[in-house]
C-alpha positions in Angstrom: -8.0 36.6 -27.0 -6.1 40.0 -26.5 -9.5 42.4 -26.7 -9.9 42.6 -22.9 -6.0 44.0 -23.2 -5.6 47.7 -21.8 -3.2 50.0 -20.0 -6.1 50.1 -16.8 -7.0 47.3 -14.8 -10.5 45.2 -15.4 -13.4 45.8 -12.6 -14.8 42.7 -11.0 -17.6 42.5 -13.5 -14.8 42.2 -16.8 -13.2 39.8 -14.5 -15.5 37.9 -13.9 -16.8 38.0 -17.3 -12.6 36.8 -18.8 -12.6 33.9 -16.0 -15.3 32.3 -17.5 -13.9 33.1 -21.0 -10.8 31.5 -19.9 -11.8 28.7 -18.4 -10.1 26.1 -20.8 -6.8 27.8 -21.0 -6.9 27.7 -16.9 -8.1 24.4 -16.8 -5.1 23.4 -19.1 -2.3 25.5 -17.5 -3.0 23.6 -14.7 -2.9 20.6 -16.1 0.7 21.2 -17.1 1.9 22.2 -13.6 0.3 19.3 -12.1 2.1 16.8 -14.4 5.4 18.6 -13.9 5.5 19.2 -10.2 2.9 16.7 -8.8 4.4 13.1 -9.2 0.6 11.3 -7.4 -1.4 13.5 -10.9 1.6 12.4 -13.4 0.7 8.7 -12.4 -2.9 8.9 -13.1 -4.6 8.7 -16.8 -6.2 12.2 -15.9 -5.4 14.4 -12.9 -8.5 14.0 -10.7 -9.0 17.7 -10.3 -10.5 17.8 -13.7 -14.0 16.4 -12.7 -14.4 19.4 -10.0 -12.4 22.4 -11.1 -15.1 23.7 -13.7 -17.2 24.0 -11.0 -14.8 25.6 -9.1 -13.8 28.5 -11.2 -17.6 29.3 -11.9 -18.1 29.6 -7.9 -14.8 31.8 -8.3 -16.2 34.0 -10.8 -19.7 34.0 -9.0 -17.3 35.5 -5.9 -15.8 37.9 -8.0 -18.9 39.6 -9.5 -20.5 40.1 -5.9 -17.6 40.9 -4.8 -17.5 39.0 -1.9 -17.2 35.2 -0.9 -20.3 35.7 1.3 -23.5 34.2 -0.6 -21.7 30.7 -2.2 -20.3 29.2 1.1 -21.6 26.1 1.1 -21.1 25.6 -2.7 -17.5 26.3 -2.1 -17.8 23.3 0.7 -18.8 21.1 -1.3 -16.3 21.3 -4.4 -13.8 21.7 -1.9 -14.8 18.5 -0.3 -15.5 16.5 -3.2 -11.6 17.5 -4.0 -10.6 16.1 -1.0 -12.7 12.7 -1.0 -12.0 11.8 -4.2 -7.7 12.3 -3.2 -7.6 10.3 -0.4 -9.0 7.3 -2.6 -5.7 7.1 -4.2 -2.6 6.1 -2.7 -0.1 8.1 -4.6 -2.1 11.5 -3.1 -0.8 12.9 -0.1 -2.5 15.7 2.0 0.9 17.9 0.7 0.2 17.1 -3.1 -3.4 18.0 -2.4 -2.6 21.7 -0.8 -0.2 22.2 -3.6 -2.4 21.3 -6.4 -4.5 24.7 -5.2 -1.4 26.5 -5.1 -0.8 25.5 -8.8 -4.2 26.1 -9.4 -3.5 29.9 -8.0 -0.3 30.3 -10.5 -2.4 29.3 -13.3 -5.6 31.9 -12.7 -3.1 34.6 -11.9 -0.9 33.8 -14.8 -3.6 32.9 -16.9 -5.9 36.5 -16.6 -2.8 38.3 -16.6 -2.0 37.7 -19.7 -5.0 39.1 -21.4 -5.6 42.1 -18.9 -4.3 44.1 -15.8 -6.5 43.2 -12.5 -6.9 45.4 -10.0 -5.6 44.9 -6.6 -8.7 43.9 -4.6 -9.7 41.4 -7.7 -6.0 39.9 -6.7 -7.1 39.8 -3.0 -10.5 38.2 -3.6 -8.7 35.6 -5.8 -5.8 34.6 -3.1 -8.5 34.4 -0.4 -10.4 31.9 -2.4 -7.9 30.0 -3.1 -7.1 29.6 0.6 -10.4 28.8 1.9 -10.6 26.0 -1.3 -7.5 24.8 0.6 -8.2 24.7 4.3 -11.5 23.4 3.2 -9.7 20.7 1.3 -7.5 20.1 3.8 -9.9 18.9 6.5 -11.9 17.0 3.9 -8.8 14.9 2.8 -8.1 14.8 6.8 -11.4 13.5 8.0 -12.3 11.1 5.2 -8.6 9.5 5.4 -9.6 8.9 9.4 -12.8 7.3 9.0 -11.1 5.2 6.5 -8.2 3.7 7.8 -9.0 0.6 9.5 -5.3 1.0 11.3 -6.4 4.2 12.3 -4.0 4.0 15.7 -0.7 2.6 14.2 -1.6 5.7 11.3 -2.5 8.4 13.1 0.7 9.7 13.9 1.7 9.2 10.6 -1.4 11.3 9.5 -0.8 14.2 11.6 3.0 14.9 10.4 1.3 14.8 6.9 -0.5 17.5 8.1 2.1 19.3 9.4 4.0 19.2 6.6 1.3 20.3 4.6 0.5 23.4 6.5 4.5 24.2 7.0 4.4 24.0 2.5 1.5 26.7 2.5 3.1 28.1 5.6 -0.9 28.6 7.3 -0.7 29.4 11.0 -3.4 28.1 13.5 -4.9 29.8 17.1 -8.0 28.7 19.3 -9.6 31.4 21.7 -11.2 30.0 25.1 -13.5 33.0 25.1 -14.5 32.2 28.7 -11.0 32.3 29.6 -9.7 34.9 27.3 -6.4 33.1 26.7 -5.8 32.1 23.1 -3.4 29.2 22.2 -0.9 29.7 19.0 0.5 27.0 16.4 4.3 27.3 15.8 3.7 28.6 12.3 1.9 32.2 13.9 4.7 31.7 16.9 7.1 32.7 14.2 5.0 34.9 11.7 4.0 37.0 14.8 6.7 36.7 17.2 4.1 36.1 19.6 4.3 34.0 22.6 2.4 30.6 22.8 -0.7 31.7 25.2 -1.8 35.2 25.3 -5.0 37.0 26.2 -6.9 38.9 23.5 -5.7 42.3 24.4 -2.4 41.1 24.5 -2.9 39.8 20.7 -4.7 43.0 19.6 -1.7 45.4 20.7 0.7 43.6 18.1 -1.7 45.0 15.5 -0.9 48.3 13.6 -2.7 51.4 15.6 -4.9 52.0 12.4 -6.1 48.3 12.1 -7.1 47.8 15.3 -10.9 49.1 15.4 -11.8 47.4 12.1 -10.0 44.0 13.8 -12.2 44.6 17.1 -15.5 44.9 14.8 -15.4 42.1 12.8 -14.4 39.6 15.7 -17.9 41.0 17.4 -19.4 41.0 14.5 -18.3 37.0 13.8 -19.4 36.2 17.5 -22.8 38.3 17.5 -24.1 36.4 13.9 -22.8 33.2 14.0 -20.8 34.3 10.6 -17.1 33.7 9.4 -14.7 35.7 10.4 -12.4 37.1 7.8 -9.6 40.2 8.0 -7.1 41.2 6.6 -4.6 43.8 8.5 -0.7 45.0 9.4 1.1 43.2 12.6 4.0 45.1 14.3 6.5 42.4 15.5 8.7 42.9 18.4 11.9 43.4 16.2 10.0 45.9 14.4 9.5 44.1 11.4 5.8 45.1 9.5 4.1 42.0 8.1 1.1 41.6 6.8 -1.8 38.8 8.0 -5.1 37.0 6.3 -7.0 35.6 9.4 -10.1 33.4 9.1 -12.3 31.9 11.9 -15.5 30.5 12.8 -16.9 30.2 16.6 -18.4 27.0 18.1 -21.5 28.0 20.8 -22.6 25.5 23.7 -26.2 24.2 23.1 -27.5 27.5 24.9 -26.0 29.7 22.2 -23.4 31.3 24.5 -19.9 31.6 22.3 -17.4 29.1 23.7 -14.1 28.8 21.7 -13.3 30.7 18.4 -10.8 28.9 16.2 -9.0 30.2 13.0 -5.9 30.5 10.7 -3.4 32.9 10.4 -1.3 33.3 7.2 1.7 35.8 6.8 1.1 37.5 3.4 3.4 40.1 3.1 4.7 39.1 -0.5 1.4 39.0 -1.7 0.6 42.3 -0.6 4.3 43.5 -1.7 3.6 42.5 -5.2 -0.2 43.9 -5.2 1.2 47.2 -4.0 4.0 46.8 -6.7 1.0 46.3 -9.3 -0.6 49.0 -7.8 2.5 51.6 -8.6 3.0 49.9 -12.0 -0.8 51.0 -12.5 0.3 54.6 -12.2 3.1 54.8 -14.4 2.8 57.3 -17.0 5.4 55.4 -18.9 3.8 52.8 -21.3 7.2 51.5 -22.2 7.9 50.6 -18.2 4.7 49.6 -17.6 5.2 46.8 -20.2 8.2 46.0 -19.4 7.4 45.8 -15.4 4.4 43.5 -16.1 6.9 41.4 -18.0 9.9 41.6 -15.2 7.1 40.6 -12.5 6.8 37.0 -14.4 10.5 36.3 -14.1 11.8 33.5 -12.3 14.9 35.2 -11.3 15.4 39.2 -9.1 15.0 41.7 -11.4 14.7 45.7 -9.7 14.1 49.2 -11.6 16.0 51.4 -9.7 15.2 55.5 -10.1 17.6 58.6 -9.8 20.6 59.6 -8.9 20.2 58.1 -5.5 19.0 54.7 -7.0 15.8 54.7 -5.4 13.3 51.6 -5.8 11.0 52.0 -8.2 10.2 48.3 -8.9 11.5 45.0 -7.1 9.4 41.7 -8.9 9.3 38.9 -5.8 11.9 37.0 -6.5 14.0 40.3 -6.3 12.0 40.8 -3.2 12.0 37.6 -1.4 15.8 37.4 -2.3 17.2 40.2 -0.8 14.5 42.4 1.1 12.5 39.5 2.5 9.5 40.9 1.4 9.7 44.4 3.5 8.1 47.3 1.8 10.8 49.0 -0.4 9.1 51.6 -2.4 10.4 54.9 -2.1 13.8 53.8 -0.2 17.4 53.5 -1.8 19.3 50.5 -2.4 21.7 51.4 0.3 19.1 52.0 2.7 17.7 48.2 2.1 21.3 46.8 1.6 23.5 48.9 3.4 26.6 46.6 2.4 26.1 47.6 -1.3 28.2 50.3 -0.6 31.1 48.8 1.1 31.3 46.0 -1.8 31.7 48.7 -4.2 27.9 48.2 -6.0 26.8 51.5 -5.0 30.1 52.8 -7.1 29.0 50.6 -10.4 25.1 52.0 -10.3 26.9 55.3 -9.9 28.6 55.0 -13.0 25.8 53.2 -14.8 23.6 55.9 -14.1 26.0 58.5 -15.3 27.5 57.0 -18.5 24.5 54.8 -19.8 27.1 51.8 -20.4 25.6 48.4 -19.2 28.0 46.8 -16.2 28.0 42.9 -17.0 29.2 40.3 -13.6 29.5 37.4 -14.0 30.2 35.3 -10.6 30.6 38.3 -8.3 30.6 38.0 -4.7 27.5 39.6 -2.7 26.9 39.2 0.8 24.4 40.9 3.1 22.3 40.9 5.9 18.2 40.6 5.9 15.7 42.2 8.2 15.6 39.1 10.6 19.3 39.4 10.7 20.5 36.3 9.0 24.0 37.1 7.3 23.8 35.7 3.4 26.7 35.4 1.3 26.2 34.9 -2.4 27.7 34.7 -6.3 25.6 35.7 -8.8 25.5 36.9 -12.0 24.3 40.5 -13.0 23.6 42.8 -15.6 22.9 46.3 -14.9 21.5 48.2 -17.6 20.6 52.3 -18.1 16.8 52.9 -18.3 15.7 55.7 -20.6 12.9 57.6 -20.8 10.6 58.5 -24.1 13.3 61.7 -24.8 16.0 58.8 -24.7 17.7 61.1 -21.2 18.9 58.4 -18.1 16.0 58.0 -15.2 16.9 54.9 -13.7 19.0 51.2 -13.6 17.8 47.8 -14.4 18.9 45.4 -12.4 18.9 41.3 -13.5 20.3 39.1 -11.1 20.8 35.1 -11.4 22.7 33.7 -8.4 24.9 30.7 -9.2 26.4 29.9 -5.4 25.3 26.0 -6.0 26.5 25.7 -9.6 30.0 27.9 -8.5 30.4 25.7 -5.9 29.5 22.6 -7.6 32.1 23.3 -10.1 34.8 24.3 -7.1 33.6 20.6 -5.5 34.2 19.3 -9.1 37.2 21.1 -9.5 38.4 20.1 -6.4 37.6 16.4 -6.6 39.4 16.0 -9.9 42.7 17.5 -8.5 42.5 15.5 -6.0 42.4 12.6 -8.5 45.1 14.0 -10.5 47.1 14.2 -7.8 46.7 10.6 -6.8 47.4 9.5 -10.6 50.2 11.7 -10.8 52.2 10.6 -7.3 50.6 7.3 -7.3 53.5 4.3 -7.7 50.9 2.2 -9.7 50.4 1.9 -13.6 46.7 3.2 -13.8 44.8 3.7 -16.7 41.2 4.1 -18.0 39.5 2.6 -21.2 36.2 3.3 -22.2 34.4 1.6 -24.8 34.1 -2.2 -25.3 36.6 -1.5 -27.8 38.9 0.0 -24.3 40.3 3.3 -25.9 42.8 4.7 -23.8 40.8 8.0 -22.1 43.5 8.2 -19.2 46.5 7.3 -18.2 49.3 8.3 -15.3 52.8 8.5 -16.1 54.1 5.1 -14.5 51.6 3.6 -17.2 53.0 5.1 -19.6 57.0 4.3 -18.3 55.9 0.9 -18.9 55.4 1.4 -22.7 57.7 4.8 -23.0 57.8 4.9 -27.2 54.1 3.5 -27.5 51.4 6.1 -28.5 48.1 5.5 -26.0 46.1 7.8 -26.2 42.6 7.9 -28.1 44.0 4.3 -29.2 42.3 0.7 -28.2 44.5 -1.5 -25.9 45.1 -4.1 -28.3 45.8 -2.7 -31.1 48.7 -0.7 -28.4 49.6 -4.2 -27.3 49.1 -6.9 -29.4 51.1 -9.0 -27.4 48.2 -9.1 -25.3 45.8 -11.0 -27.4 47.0 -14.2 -26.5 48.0 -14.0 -22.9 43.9 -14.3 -21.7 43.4 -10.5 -21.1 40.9 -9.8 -23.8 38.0 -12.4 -22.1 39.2 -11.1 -18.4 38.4 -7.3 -20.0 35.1 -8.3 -21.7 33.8 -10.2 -18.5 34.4 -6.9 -16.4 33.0 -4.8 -18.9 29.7 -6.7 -19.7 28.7 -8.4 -16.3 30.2 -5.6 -13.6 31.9 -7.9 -11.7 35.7 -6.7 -10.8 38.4 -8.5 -11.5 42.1 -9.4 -8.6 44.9 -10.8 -10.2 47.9 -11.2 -7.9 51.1 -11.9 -9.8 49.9 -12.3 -13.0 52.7 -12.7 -15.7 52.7 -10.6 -18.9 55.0 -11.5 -21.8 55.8 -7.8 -22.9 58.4 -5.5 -24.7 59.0 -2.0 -23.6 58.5 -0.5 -26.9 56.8 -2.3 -30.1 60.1 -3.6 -31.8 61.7 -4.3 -28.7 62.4 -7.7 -27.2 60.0 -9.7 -25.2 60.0 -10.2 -21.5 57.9 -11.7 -18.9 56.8 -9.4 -16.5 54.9 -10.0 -13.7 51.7 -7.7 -11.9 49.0 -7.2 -9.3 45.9 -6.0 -11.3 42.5 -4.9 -10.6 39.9 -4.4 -13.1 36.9 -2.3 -12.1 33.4 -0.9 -14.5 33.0 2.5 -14.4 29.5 3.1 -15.1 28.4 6.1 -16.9 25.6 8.9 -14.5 23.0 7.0 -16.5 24.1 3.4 -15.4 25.4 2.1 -18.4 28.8 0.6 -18.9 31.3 3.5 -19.6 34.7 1.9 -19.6 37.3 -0.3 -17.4 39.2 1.2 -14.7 43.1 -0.8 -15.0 45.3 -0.4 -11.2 48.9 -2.4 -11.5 51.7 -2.8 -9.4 54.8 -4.4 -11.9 56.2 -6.7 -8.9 58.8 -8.7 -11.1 61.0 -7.9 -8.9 59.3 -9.2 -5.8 58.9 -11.8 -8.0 62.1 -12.6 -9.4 63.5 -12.4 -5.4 61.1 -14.9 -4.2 61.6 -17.5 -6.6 65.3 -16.7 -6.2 65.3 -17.1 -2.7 62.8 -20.2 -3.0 65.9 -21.8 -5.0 68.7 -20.8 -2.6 66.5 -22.6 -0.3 66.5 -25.5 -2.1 70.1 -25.4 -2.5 70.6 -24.6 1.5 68.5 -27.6 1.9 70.1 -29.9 -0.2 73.5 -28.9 1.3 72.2 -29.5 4.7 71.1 -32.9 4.2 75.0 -33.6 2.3 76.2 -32.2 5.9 74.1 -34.3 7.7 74.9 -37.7 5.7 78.8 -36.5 6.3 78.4 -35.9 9.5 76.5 -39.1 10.6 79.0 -41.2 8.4 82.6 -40.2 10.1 84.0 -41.8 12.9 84.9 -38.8 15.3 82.3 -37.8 17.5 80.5 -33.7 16.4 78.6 -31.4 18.0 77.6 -27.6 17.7 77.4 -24.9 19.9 76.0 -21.4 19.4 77.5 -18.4 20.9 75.8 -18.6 24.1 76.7 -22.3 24.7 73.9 -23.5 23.5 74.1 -27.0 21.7 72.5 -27.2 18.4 73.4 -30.3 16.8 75.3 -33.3 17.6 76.3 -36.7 15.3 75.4 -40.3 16.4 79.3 -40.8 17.7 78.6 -38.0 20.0 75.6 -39.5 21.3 77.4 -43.2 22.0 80.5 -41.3 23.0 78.4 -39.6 26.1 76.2 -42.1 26.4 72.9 -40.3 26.3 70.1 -39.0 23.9 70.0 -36.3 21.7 66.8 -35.1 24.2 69.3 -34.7 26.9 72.1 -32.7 24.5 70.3 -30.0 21.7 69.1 -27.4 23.3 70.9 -27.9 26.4 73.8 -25.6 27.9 77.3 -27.1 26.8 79.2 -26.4 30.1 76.0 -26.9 31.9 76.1 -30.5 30.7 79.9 -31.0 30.7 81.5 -28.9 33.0 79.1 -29.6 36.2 81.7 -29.3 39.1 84.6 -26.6 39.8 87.0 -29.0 39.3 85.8 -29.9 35.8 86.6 -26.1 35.0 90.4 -26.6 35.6 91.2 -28.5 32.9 92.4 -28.0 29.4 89.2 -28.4 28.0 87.1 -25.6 30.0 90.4 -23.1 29.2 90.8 -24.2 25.8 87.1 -24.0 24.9 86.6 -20.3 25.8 90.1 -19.1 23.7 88.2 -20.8 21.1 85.2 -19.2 21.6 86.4 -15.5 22.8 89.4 -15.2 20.4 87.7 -16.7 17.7 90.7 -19.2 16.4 90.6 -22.3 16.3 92.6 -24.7 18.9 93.2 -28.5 19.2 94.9 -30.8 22.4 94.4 -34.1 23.7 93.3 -34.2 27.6 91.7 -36.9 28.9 88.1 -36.4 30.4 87.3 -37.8 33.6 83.8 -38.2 33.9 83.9 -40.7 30.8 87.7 -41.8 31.7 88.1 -40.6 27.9 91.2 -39.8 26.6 90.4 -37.3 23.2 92.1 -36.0 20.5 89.9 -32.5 20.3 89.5 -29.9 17.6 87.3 -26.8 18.2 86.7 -24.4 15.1 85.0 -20.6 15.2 81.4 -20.9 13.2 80.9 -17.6 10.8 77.4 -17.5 12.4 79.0 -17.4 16.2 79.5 -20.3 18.7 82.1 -23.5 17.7 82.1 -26.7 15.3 83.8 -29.1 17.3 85.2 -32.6 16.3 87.1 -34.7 19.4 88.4 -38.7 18.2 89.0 -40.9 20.7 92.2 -41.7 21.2 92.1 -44.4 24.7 93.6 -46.8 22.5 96.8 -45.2 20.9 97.4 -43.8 25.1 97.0 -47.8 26.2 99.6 -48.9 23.1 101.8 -46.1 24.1 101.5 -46.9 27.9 102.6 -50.4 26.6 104.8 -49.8 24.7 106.7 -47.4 27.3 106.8 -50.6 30.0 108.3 -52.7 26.8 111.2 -50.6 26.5 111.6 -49.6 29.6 112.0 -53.4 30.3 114.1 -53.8 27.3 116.6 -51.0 29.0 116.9 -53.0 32.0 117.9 -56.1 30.2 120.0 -54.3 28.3 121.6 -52.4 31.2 122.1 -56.0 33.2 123.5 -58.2 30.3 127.4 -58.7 30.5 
């Protein structure tokens, strides 16, 4: 299919002529792009654009043999509307998918034609603008058909309009309406920012942002539109207020009242500046004289990624595809200027230097993630990594003219791989300090993968590593561990043990011991979703263990001993009681109780001297002073008083507790004092009778 292929571009009738030809392959080509990048065409049993695009392309090469889209207007209503219809009868198609379908549509004629044959530039032109009015024509189709029929038009209509929206933001279309009786025209946001216009201006005020040589023509075919009732169409250079040239496609159509007198005029606006960029580009490849360039420009102008031919000494643009374009000179005309004119920080980040020595040597300079930053025409600052290659280009005598340059950037995957980089330190750093015994298996058959070291302190002579966990411990096999593992691994669910005990040995001969952990036992699933392995976090708490259980037996003991006290206590004779080191009395035997002749209520808990020692007199006895040397010198005392409140005489004998306060024991002694009362009046009786007898 290569006999249209020549060095000069095809006029409209050989154009015309290969679109027809290539009909199919277009058709096709399409077909792939929708499936790829459409997800509503990839879920129907053949992409609905099918039944109308043959029809499509023949109105297309109609346009292109006149020359003109005048003549086949309605024609190209009607396909454009049957494309619309028949979308909004599917769910799965939004208003986007049906814009971008005609941009695909675009990248397959372009790419299709282009590949048997140059085209000239206004071919190009004619081409783009058909495409556009197949899509606003689309567009309102889709728009109007999905109103009238939506029976929840109200609750939808919202939801309709930011559909829109978002549609005309993804083919980046601008939109203005002209009151012509009030000469004040109203802009959308899009032409707000592709004009740096202001929201409401008059017509003169719109005219004087267009470039000085494109005004008249503008002027003409605006009266011309209004005087025949036709479309108006233009194409022509805007000056923005910071400067910045860009070129504009404008369409509109004017509505009359019922007398015929013009009323509004309402159009689009789109900013084609890369379009034109890379038609002017074609246009300067057309005049190489070098076959060999011209190839390989036509070839670089495909690319997905920034590839530039720079010229000369001074490294002078001679070729910039639109990725290389859009990338770094947002589409701003660049023929003729230098790299450090467009990118004046290529020369403080050393670039300048490399092309230098490119250009002068003829070795290739090869970058791999080198840091590029940079400031556009709007002003935006831009910092970047990217891969280059930059590459001497000789002529036919084999003598230096000029530098390619091929330029991937890799910022996301660099900093992806920092991130990743990042994330698994930080998790190294965790396994490495972390206290716990963590580990990873993967596998049902749970092959050690990973492993910190307190895991592996646990089993210091064992081998892990690339080994499953039971054949590393086959003292495991009986303990319950290989069902818990299984269980996580097949069903998802995680697994908390909390002291679970593990009969073990620290190395395989060694002796066993029981052991005892908190475990947790978590899936890890693989970026796919299936099961990848078991995630194992212990904490060895024997000891924690091995202290409760200790303490829970010293308790027992304690307890024991207690109630042995209390038996003692309650058996003996003498009266008991407790105090702690504030006075306080803590415990008291049932002698004490009949002794004092009240309750235990009225005694534990109560204040000794409180209870005791009520009047001033009561603190001048033997008891009060003998008490408090017990209690402040800490040695233990004993006396016999007799205490008047009760008319007690007591035998008393106070002892310093380890804990603080006094263990005291009294006995009561009333009866050995009345014997020895007694038995003082008997001798004293028996003196006098001795002392009177003859």
């Amino acid at each position: 299919m290569n006999s249209h292929k020549s060095d000069s571009a095809l006029d409209h009738r050989q154009t015309s002529t290969l679109l027809k030809e290539l009909t199919p392959e277009i058709i096709e080509r399409w077909r792939e792009l929708a499936l790829q990048n459409i997800s509503a065409a990839s879920k129907q049993s053949k992409p609905q654009l099918l039944d109308s695009l043959p029809r499509f392309l023949d109105l297309l090469a109609a346009a292109v043999d006149r020359k003109s889209l005048v003549g086949d207007g309605e024609n190209i209503l009607n396909v454009a509307k049957a494309h619309g219809e028949e979308r909004v009868t599917l769910k799965e198609y939004t208003l986007e998918a049906v814009v971008y379908e005609y941009l695909l549509l675009r990248m397959a004629i372009v790419e299709t034609l282009e590949k048997e044959a140059l085209l000239a530039k206004d071919v190009l032109g004619l081409i783009h603008r058909f495409i556009d009015d197949g899509i606003g024509r689309a567009a309102v189709s889709y728009s109007a058909l999905q109103s009238l029929r939506n029976d929840e038009l109200l609750r939808q209509r919202d939801e309709l309009r930011e559909q829109i929206i978002e549609a005309v933001k993804v083919a980046r279309v601008g939109f203005y309406s002209w009151d012509i009786s009030s000469d004040l025209i109203s802009f959308s946001e899009q032409m707000q920012k592709d004009w740096g216009i202001n929201a409401n201006t008059r017509l003169e005020g719109v005219i004087d942002f267009i470039h000085p040589d494109d005004r008249e023509s503008v002027n003409t075919l605006i009266s011309e539109a209004i005087k025949n009732h036709s479309l108006y169409q233009a194409e022509y250079r805007v000056i923005r207020p910071d400067g910045r040239m860009v070129w504009i496609e404008a369409k509109g159509e004017v509505s009359y009242t019922s007398e015929g007198n013009p009323l509004k005029f309402i159009g689009t606006s789109i900013d084609i500046t890369d379009r034109k960029g890379a038609d002017l580009d074609r246009e300067r490849i057309s005049n190489l004289k070098n076959e060999s360039l011209q190839r390989l420009v036509s070839l670089f102008d495909k690319a997905p990624f920034p590839i530039a031919i720079i010229e000369g000494p001074d490294h002078t643009f001679l070729f910039a595809n639109l990725q290389y374009s859009s990338y770094f000179l947002s589409g701003q005309p660049f023929l003729g200027k230098t790299v450090e004119q467009m990118l004046p920080t290529a020369k403080t980040l050393g670039f300048i230097d490399l092309l230098d020595k490119v250009y002068k040597t003829g070795e290739a300079f090869i970058g791999k993630e080198v840091e590029f930053s940079f400031v556009t025409p709007e002003g935006i600052f831009k910092k970047s990594t990217l891969n280059l290659i930059y590459e001497a280009v000789r002529d036919s005598d084999g003598k230096i003219m000029g530098i390619l340059a091929a330029i991937t950037d890799v910022t996301e995957q660099v900093e992806a791989r920092k991130l990743v980089e990042l994330e698994r330190n930080k998790l190294e750093t965790i396994l490495t300090n972390s206290p716990a015994a963590i580990t990873l298996w993967r596998g049902k058959d749970f092959i050690y993968e990973l492993f910190n070291d307190a895991y592996q302190s646990l089993f210091p002579d064992r081998k892990l590593f690339g080994r499953p966990v039971f054949e590393v411990l086959p003292e495991a096999l009986d303990q319950g561990f290989p069902k818990i593992l299984r269980d996580v691994f097949e069903t998802g669910e995680p697994f908390y043990g909390t002291e679970i005990p593990f009969e073990m040995s620290f190395s395989e001969e060694g002796n066993i011991e029981i052991r005892y952990f908190d475990l947790i036992y978590v899936r890890i699933d693989a970026a796919e979703g299936e099961p990848y392995g078991v995630y194992n976090h212990a904490i060895d708490v024997t000891e924690r263990v091995t202290a409760r259980k200790t303490f829970e037996l010293s308790s027992k003991i304690v307890e024991e001993s207690r109630a042995d006290l209390k038996d003692t206590l309650e058996s003996m004779s003498d009266a008991f009681f407790s105090v702690d080191e504030h006075w306080t009395i803590t415990q008291v035997n049932s002698t004490m109780l009949r002794t004092a002749q009240r309750p235990a209520s009225e005694l534990l808990g109560k204040n000794f001297l409180d209870v005791f020692f009520p009047t001033p007199e009561d603190k001048k006895t033997s008891y009060w002073t003998e008490y408090h040397r017990a209690m402040n010198d800490r040695v233990p005392v004993s006396f016999i008083d007799n205490y008047k409140p009760l008319d007690l005489w007591t035998q008393v004998r106070a002892f310093p507790k380890s804990s603080g306060g006094l263990a005291i024991f009294y006995t009561d002694v009333g009866q050995a004092k009345k014997a020895e009362k007694l038995l003082a009046a008997e001798r004293q009786k028996l003196e006098s009778m001795i002392s009177l007898s003859p």
